[in-house]
C-alpha positions in Angstrom: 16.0 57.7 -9.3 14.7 54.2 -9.5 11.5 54.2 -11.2 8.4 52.6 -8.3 7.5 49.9 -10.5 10.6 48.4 -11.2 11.8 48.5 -7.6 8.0 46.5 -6.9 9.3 44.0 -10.2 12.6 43.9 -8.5 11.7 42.8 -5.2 8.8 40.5 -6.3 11.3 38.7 -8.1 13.7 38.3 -5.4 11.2 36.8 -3.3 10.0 34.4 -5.8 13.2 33.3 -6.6 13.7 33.1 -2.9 10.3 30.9 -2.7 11.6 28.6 -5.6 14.9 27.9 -4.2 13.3 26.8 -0.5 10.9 24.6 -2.6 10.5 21.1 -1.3 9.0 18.4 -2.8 6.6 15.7 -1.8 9.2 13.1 -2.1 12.0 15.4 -0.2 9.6 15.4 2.8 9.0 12.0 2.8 12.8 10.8 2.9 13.3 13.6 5.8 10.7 12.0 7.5 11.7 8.3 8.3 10.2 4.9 8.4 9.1 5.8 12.0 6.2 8.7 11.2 4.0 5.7 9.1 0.2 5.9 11.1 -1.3 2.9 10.8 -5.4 3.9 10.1 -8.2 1.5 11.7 -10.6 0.6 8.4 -13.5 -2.1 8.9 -15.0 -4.0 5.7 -17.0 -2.2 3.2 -15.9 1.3 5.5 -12.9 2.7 3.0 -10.0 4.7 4.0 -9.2 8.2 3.5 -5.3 8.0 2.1 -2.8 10.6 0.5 -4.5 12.4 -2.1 -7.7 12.3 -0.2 -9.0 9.4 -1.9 -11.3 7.0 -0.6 -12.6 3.6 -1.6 -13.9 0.6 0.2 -11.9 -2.0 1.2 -12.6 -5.4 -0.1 -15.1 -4.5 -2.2 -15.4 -6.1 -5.3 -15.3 -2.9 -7.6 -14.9 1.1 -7.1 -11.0 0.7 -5.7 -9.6 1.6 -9.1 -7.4 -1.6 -9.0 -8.4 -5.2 -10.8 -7.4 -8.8 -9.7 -5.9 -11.4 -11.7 -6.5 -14.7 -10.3 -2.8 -16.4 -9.8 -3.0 -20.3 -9.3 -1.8 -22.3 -6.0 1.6 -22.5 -5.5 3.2 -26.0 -5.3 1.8 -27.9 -2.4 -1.4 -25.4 -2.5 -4.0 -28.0 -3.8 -4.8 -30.5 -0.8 -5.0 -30.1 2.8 -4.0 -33.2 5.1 -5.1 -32.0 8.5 -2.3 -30.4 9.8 -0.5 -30.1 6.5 1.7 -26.7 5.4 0.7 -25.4 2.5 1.7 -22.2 0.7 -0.5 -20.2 -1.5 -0.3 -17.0 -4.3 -3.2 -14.6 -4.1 -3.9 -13.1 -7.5 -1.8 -10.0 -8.7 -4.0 -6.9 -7.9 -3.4 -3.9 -10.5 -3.1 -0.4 -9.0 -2.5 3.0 -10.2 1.3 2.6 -8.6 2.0 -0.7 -9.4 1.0 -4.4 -8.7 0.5 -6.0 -5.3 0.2 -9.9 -5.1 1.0 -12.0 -1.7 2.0 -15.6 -0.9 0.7 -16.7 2.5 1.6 -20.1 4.0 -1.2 -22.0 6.3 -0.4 -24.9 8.9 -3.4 -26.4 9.4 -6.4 -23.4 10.2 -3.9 -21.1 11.2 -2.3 -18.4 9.2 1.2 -18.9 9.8 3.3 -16.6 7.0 3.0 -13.7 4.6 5.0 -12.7 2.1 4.5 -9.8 -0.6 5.5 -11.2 -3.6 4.8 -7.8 -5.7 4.7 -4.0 -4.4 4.4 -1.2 -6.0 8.2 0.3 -7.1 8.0 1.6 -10.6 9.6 5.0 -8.8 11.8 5.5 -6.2 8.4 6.6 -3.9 6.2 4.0 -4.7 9.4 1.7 -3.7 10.0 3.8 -0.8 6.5 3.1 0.0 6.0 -0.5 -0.3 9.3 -0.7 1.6 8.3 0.9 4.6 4.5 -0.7 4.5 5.6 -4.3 3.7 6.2 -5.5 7.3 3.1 -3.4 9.2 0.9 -5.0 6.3 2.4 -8.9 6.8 1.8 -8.2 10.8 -1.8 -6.7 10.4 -2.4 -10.2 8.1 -1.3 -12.3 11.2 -2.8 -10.9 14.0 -5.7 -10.5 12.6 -5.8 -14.1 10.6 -8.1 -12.6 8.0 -8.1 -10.1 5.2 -9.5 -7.3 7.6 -6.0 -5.6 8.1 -5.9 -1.9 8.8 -4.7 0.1 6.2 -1.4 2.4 6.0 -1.9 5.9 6.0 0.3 7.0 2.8 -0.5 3.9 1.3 -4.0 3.3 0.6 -4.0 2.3 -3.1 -1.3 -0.6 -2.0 -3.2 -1.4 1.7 -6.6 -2.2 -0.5 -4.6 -4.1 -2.9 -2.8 -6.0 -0.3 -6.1 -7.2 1.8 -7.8 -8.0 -2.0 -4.7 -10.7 -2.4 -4.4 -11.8 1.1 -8.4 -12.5 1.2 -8.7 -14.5 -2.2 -5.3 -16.4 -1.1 -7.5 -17.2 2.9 -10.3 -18.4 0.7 -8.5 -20.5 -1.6 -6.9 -21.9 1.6 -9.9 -22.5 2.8 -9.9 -20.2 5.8 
């Protein structure tokens, strides 16, 4: 006969091998999931956002994000404003823990007329799968709301933060 124990060993095996084999990662959810399950999460000034990982920080705060601005200088045609003019200007690279995030953002006059992110975050194949799928939501938030107040992306919070840091000191070197 089959000694009890090893019959217990035996099947406890089988069903953690079973376990590891049906293993999914993070990352192999995520791609199974699609651009199209991204929630974008209502955050006001100075409120934070609660992100993947459970982290939360305030947004547009000047420390506590994890993440540090380096001023970048005014692109060509950045420096003067004639009324009406078009100008375009780089925000400062913000460091995060995934990557760096810096926007350009072209102003006609008062009005915020384009976006751009010049960095995201892609030093792996999430972080780039991230900052792909968040790029556009971010760039629309920026326009509509024609201020660095944007709603952060759920998934993306380190990047979101980052993003409104750049956008904002790129508004006020524009003047807006």
């Amino acid at each position: 006969m089959f000694p009890k124990r090893a019959a217990i060993a035996l099947s406890l095996t089988a069903l953690a091998l079973v376990l590891l084999v049906s293993f999914r990662t993070p990352t192999d959810v995520g791609a199974e999931q699609g651009a199209g399950d991204t929630a974008v999460v209502a955050s006001n000034q100075g409120t934070g956002v609660a992100g993947a990982g459970g982290d939360t920080s305030t947004l547009g705060s000047s420390g506590g994000t994890g993440s540090a601005a380096t001023p970048a200088p005014a692109s060509a045609g950045g420096g003067t404003d004639s009324g009406g003019a078009t100008k375009t200007i780089d925000g400062p690279t913000v460091e995060t823990r995934y990557g760096p995030v810096q926007v350009e953002i072209t102003v006609s006059g008062s009005q915020l007329t384009n976006v751009v992110a010049l960095q995201l975050p892609d030093g792996d194949r999430h972080s780039a799968q991230i900052s792909s799928r968040v790029e556009d939501m971010l760039a629309s938030e920026a326009l509509q709301a024609q201020s660095g107040s944007i709603d952060g992306v759920s998934g993306a919070t380190y990047t979101s933060e980052a993003y409104a840091q750049s956008l904002q000191a790129a508004l006020d070197a524009a003047g807006l």
